[in-house]
C-alpha positions in Angstrom: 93.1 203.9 187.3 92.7 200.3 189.3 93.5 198.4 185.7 96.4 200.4 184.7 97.8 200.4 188.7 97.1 196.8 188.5 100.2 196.6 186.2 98.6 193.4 184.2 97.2 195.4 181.5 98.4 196.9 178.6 95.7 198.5 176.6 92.6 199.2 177.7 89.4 200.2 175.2 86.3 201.9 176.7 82.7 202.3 174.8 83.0 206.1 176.5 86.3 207.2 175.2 87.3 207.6 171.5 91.0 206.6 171.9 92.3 203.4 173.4 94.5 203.7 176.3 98.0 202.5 176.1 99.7 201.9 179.3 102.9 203.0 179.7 106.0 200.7 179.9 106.5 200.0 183.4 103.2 199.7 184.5 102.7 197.5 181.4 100.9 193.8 181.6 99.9 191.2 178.7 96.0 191.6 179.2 94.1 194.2 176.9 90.6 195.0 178.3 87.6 196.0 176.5 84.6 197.5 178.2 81.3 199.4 178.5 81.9 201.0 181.7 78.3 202.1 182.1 75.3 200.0 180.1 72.0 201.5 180.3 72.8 204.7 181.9 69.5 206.6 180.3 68.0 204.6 183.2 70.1 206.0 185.7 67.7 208.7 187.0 65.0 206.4 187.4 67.0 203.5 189.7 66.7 200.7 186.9 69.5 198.1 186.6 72.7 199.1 184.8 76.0 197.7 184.3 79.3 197.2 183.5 80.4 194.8 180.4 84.1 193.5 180.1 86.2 191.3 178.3 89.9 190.7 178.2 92.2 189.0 175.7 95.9 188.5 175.8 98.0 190.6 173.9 100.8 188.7 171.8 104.5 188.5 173.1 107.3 190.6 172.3 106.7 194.6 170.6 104.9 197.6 171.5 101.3 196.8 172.1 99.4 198.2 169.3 95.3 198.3 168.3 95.4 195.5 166.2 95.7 193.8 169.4 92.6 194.5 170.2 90.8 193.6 167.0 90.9 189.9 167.6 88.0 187.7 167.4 85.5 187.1 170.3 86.7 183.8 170.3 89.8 185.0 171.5 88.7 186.2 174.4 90.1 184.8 177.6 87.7 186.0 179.7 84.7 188.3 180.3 81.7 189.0 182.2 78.8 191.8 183.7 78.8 193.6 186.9 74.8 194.8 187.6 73.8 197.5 189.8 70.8 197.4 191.1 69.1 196.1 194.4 72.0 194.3 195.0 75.5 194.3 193.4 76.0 191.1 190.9 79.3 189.8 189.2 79.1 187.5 186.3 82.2 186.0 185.1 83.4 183.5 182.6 87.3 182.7 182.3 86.1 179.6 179.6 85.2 177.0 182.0 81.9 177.5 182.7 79.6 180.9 184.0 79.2 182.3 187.3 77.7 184.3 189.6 78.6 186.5 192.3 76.8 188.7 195.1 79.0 191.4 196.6 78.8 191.3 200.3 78.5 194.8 202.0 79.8 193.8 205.6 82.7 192.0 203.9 83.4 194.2 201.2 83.8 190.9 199.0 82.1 189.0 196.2 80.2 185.4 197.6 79.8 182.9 195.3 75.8 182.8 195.1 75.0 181.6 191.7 77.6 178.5 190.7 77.7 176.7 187.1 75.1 179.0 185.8 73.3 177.0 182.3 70.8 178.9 180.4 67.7 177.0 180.6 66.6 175.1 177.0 63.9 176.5 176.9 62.0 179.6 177.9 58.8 181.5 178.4 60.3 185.3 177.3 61.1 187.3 174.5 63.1 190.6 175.3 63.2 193.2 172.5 62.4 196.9 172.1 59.2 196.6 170.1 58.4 200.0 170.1 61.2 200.0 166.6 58.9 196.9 165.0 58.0 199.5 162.2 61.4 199.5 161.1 61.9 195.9 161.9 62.8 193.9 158.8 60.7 191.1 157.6 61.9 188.0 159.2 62.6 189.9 162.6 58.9 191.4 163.0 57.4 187.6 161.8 59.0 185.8 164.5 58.2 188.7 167.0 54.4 187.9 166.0 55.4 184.2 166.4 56.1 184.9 170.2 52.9 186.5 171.0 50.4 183.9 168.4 52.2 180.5 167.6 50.4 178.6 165.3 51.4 175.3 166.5 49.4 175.4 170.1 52.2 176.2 172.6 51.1 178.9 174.9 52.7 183.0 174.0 55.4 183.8 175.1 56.0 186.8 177.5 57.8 190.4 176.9 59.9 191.4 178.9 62.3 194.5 178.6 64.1 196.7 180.6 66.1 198.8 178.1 69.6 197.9 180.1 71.4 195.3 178.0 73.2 194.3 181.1 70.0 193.5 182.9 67.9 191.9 180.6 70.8 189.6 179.4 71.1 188.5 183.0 67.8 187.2 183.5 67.9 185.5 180.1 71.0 183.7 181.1 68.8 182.6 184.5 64.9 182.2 183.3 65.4 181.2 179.2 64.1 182.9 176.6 65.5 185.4 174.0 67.1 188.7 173.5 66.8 190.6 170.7 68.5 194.0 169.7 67.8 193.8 165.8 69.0 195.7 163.2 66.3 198.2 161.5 65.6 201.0 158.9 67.2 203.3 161.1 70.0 201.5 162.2 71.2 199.0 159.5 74.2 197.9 161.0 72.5 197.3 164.8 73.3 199.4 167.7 74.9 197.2 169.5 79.1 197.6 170.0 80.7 194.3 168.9 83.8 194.9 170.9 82.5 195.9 174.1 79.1 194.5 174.3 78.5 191.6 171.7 81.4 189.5 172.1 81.8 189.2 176.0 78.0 188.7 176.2 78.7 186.0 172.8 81.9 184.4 175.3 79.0 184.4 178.3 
């Protein structure tokens, strides 16, 4: 309701809902807005980190809006970002000029700039994959998996974490290093993972 009252969008495209929604003319914007309004919800019950994933391009002048639109390239993106709930309420935004980081202030009601200019460090200590699927991992995927936990050149293992919220364990990959890893397997050949609303703003991040 706040996006389509906000009368800058024209079509917004949820993970939850089978249909795009087209707003209607005079409410209408030039922003369409893709999103996973709830990552990680299976944690939900047990108070683990979860989150919202968004990203928005800008929909071509002139016509009625339509979904190929929204089919554009990630590159295309003009913006897009994460909001995390969990101890404390984190934005993460991108509008192509850099990532950063905000903490939403309860007695203000308003988001404080807390982490500026975020950079991924080059290097990192953790890997972050599900490795309870590494029997349906494919070759490559489960021999650099082993390669995290016994390199053969000396370097010390690297550590697993995972939380099972994409939203969360992205978040401290973008602030500690490392990797995260949602492979393709037997059971899922094409990856789980939503291109639309997950891969490409986290891609644009």
């Amino acid at each position: 309701k706040a996006l389509v009252s906000s009368g800058r969008t024209s079509i917004l495209v949820s993970e939850e809902d089978e249909e795009a929604i087209f707003v209607e003319a005079p409410k209408r914007g030039r922003y369409c807005v893709v999103f996973d309004p709830l990552d990680g919800s299976s944690n939900i019950d047990c108070s683990v980190s979860i989150g919202t994933i968004f990203g928005i391009y800008m929909l071509k002048d002139g016509g009625e809006p339509t979904l190929d639109e929204v089919l554009q390239p990630g590159k295309n993106m003009l913006a897009a970002g994460y909001c995390m709930y969990g101890s404390s309420c984190t934005l993460v935004l991108s509008t192509g000029e850099g990532v950063n980081g905000f903490t939403l202030d309860p007695s203000l009601g308003e988001f404080i700039l807390t982490h500026p200019d975020i950079k991924i460090p080059k290097k990192g200590k953790i890997y972050s994959v599900n490795e309870g699927n590494a029997k349906n991992w494919d070759g490559p995927t489960t021999k650099y998996v082993e390669k995290c936990k016994f390199p053969t050149d000396g370097s010390s293992s690297k550590s697993l974490r995972y939380i099972g919220s994409m939203v969360a364990d992205v978040h401290r990959t973008l602030l500690y290093g490392g990797i995260f890893l949602y492979p393709a397997d037997k059971k899922s050949p094409n990856g789980k993972l939503r291109v639309l609303y997950e891969v490409f703003p986290m891609s644009f991040l």
